[in-house]
C-alpha positions as a Python dict, from the first residue, in 0.01 Angstrom:
ca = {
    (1, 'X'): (0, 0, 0),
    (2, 'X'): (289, -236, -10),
    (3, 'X'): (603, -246, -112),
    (4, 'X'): (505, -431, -426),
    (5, 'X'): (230, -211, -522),
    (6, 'X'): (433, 100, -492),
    (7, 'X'): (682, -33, -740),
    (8, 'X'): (448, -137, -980),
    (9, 'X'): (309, 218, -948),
    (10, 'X'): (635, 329, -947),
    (11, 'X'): (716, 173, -1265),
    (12, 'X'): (365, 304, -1432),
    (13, 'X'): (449, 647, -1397),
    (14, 'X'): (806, 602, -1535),
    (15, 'X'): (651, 431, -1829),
    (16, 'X'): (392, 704, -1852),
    (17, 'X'): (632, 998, -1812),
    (18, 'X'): (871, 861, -2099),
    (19, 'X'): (607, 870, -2330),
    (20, 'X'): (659, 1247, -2325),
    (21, 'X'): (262, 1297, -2439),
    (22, 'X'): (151, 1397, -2091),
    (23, 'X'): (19, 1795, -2000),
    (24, 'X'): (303, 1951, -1793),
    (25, 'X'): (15, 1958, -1453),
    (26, 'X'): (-4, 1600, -1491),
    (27, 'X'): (341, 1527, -1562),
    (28, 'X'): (446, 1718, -1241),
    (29, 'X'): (175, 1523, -1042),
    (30, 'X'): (302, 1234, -1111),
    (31, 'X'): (677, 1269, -1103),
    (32, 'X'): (557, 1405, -730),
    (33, 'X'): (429, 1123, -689),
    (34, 'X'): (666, 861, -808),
    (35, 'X'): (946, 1072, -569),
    (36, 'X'): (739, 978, -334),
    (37, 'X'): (671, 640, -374),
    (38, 'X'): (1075, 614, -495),
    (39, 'X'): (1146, 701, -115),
    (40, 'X'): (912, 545, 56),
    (41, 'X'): (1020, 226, -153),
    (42, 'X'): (1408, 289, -33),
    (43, 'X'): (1286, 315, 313),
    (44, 'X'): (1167, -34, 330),
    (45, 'X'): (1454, -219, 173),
    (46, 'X'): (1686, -38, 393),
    (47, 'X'): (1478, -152, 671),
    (48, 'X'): (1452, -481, 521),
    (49, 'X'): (1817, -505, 457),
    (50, 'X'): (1862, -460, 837),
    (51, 'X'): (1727, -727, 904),
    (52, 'X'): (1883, -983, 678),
    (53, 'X'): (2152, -1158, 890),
    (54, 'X'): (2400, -1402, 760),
    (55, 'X'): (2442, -1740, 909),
    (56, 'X'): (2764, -1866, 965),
    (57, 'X'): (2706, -2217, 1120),
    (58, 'X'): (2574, -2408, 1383),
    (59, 'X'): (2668, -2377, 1782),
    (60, 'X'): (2709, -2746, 1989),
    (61, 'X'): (2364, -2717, 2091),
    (62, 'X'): (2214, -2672, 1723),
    (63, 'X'): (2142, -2312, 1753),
    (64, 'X'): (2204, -2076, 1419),
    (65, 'X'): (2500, -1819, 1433),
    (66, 'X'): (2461, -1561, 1209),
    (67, 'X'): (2600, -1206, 1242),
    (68, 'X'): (2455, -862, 1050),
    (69, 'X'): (2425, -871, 673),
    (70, 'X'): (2680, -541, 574),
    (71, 'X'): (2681, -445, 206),
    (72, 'X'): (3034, -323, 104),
    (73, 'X'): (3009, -18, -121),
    (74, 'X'): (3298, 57, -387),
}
């Protein structure tokens, strides 16, 4: 499943579980499975943000410099 999927999933079972109308089996399958999903989903956009690189010009010959894309936490 993709990453898009998994969120969408993701964001059925919140809406699902907030209802508060669910049996307590089913409610504990699915908060199982939105943990799940919830890392699997952080996974990728750590991976993803790995790869995001930041350019920072042009060299004489035309080639991109970038450098690593760091997010600065407060």
């Amino acid at each position: 499943m993709d990453f898009e999927k998994k969120l969408k999933r993701l964001e059925d079972i919140v809406v699902k579980m907030e209802k508060g109308d669910l049996p307590l089996e089913e409610s504990l399958q699915l908060f199982e499975e939105g943990v799940k999903l919830s890392r699997e989903c952080h996974k990728r956009l750590n991976e993803a943000e790995s790869q995001v690189k930041v350019l920072m010009g042009f060299d004489e010959k035309g080639e991109a410099l970038t450098k690593d894309f760091v997010v600065e936490e407060n």
